[in-house]
C-alpha positions as CSV (number, residue, x, y, z in Angstrom):
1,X,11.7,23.7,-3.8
2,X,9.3,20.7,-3.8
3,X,11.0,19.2,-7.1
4,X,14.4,18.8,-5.2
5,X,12.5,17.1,-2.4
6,X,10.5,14.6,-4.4
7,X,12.9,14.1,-7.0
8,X,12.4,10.2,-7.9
9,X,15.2,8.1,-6.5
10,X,17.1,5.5,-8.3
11,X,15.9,1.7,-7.1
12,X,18.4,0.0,-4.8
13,X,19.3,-3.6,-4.9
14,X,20.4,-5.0,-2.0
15,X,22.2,-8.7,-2.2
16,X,24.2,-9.7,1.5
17,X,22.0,-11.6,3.7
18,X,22.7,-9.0,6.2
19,X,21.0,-6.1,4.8
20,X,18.3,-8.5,3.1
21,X,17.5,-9.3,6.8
22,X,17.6,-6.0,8.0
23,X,15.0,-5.1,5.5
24,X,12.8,-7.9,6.1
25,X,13.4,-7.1,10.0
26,X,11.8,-4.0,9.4
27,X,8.7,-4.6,7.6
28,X,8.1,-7.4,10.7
29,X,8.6,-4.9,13.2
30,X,6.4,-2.4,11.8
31,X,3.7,-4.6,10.9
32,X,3.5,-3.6,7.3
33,X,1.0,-5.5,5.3
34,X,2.5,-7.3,1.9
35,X,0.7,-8.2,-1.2
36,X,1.9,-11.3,-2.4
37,X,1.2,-12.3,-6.5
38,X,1.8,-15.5,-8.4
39,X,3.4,-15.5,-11.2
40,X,0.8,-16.7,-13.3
41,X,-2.5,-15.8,-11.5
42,X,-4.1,-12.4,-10.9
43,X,-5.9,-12.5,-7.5
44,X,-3.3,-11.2,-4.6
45,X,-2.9,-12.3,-1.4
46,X,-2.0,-10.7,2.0
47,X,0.5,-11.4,4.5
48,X,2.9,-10.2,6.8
49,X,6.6,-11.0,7.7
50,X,6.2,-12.8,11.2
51,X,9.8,-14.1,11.8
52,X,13.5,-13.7,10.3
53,X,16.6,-16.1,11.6
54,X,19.6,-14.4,10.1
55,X,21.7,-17.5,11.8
56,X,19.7,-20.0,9.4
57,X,19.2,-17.6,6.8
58,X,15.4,-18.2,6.5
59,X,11.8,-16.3,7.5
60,X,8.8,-16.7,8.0
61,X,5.1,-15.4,6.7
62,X,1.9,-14.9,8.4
63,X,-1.1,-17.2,7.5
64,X,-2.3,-15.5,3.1
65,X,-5.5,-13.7,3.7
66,X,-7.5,-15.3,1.5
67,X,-6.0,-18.4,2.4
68,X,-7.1,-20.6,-1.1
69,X,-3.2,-18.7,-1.9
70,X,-1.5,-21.4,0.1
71,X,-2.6,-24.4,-2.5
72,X,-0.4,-22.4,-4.8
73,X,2.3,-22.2,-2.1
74,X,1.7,-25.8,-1.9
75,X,2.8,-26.8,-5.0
76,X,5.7,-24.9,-5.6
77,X,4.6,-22.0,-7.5
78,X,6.6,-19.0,-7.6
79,X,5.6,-15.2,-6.2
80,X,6.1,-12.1,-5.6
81,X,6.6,-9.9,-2.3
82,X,5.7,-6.4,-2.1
83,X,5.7,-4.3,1.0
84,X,5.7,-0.7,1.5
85,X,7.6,0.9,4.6
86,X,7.2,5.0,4.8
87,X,7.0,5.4,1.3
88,X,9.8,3.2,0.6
89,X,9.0,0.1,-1.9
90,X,10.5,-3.2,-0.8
91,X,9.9,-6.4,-3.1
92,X,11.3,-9.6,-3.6
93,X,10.9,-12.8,-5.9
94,X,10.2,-16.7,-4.0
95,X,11.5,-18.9,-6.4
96,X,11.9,-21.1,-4.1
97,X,9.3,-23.8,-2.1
98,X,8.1,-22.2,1.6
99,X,7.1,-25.1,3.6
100,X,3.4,-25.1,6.0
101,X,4.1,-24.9,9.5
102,X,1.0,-25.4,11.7
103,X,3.2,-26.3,14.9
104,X,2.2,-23.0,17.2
105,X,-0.4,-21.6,17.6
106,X,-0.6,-19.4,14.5
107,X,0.1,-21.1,11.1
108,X,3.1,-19.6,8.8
109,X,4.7,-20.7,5.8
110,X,8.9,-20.9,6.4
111,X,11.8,-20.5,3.8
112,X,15.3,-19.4,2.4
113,X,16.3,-15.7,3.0
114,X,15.7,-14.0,-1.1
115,X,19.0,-13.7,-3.1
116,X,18.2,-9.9,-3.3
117,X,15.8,-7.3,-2.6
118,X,14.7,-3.8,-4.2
119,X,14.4,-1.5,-2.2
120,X,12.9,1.8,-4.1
121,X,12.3,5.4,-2.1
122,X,9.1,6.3,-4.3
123,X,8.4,9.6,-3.7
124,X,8.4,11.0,-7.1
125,X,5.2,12.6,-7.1
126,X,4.6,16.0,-4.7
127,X,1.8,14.5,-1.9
128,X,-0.4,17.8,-1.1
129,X,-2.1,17.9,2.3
130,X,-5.6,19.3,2.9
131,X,-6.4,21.9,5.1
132,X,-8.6,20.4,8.0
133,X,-11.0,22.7,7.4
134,X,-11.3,21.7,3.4
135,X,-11.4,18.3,3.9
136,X,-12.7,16.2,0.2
137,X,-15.6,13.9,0.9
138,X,-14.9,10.4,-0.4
139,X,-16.4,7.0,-1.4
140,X,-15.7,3.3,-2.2
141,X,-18.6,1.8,-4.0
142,X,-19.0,-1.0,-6.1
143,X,-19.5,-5.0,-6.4
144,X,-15.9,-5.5,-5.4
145,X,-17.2,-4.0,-1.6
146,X,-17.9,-6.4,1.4
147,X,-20.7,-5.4,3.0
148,X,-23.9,-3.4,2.1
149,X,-23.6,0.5,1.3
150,X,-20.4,2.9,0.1
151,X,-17.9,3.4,2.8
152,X,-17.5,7.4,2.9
153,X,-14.8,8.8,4.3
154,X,-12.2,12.2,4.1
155,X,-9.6,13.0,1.6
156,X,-6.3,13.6,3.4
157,X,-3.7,14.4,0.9
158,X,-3.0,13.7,-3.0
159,X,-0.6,13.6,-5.4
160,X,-0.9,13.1,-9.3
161,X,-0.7,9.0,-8.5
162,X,-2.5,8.4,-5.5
163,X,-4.4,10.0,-1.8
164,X,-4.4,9.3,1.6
165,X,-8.0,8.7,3.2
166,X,-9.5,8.5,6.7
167,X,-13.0,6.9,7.4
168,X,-14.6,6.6,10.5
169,X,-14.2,3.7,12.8
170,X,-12.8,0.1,11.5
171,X,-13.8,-0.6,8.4
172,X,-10.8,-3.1,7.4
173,X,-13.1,-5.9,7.0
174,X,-14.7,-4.1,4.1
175,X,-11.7,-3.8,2.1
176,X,-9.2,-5.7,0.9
177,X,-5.2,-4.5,0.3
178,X,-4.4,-4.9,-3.3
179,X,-8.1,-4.7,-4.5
180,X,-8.7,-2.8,-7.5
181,X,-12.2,-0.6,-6.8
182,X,-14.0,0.4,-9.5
183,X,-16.4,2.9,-8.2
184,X,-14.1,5.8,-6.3
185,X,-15.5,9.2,-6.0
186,X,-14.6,12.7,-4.7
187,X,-16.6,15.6,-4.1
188,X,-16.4,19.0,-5.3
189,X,-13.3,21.0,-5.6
190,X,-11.4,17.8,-6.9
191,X,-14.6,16.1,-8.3
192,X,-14.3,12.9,-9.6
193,X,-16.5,9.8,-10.1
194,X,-16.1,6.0,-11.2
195,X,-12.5,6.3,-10.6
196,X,-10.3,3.2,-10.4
197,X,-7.7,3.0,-7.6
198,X,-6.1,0.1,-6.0
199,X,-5.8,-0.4,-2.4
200,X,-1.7,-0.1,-1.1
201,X,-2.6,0.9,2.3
202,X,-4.8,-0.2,5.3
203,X,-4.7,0.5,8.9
204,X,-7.3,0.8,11.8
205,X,-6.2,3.3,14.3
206,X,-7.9,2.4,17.8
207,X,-6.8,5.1,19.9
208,X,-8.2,7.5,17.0
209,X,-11.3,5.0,16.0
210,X,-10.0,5.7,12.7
211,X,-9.3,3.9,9.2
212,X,-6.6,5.3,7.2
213,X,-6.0,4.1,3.5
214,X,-3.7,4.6,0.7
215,X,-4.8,4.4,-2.6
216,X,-3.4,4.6,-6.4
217,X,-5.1,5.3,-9.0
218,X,-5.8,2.9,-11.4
219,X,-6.2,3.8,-15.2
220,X,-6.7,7.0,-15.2
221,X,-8.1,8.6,-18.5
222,X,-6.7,12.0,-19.6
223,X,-9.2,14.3,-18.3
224,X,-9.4,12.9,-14.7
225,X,-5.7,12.7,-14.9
226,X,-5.8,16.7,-15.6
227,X,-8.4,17.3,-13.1
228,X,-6.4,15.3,-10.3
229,X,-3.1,17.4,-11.4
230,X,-4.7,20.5,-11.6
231,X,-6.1,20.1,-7.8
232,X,-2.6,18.9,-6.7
233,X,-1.0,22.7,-8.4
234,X,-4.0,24.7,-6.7
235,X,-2.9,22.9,-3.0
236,X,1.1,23.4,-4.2
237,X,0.3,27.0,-4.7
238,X,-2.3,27.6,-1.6
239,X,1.2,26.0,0.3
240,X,3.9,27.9,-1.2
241,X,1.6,31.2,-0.3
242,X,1.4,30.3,2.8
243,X,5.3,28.9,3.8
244,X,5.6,33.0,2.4
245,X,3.4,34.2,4.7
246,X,4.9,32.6,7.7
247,X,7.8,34.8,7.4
């Protein structure tokens, strides 16, 4: 019954400036974070869609966090979108030159509307939730973390690729969205240690004082790979029991 569910769906390409604006309208309205790559660099860059004009065909981006991205911009370079909007992938290629505009108050970079955009429903993988009272402690460690200390948090769900996490407070300063951290770790049942995972997802919650983060993990070898699959059957069994014993 979960299979069916989260079978993996085919990519999508979308092409008409209509639904290329309607997609781009959406990650704007929602405030969803994007991690912008060049094509020849390694470092990525956030941003956020702050503006689309379907009348001129253009939009706009939010200020790159860090901003040493924009000389790249600059000169012409070309880059990747990615953005993820309730599961759903949405990326596009900027082949071609954003201009700097520092007129208001806030600075953005302006361009053409893409040719075409994939849009890619990715939930191929079952996502298990945690019981609250079984919550997995958590922690980010490692050279790549601003700040002194590990930021420790809770495990909220997992799947065989990736896990949802909640920390206490805002910690979004700490952490940067497409950082690859080193130094992951989950207690005992799931166990792991000096995981790799990169950072998808980021936001502060201030009506819960909370931090939630979405993660992928990054290189796994075999035996954590078997470990992290094997916790994922246990919670899809524990689940299945009790959807049975609810009727």
């Amino acid at each position: 019954m979960f299979n069916d569910v989260e079978a993996p769906q085919p990519p999508k390409v979308f092409s008409t400036p209509l639904e290329i604006a309607a997609n781009l309208r959406m990650l704007q309205e929602s405030h969803d974070p994007l991690i912008i790559t060049f094509h020849e660099r390694s470092q990525r860059f956030q941003s956020y869609v702050v503006a689309v004009d379907r009348d001129s065909n253009s939009f706009a981006l939010d200020e790159m966090i860090p901003r040493d991205g924009e000389r790249y911009l600059e000169s012409g370079e070309p880059f990747r979108i990615e953005g993820f909007h309730d599961g759903v992938r949405i990326a596009w290629e900027c082949n071609q030159p954003m201009t700097i505009d520092a007129s208001g108050d806030t600075r953005c970079y302006r361009g053409a509307l893409p040719s075409e955009v994939t849009y890619h429903q990715r939930r191929n993988a079952f996502r298990a939730a945690l019981k609250l009272t079984q919550l997995v402690d958590v922690a980010f460690d490692g050279e790549k973390l601003k700040g002194q200390g590990a930021i420790k948090g809770k495990l909220l769900d997992i799947s065989a690729t990736g896990c949802k996490l909640r920390f206490e407070g805002d910690i979004e300063e700490r952490l940067q969205l497409g950082q690859v951290y080193e130094k992951f770790s989950a207690a005992a049942p799931l166990g792991l240690s000096h995981v790799m995972v990169e950072l998808r997802h980021l936001h502060f919650e201030e009506r819960l004082n909370a931090t939630f983060a979405g993660v992928r993990f990054h290189n796994l070898n075999g035996q954590m790979q078997r470990k992290i699959e094997s916790f994922v059957y246990q919670l899809q069994r524990e689940a299945r029991r009790f959807d049975k014993d609810d009727y």
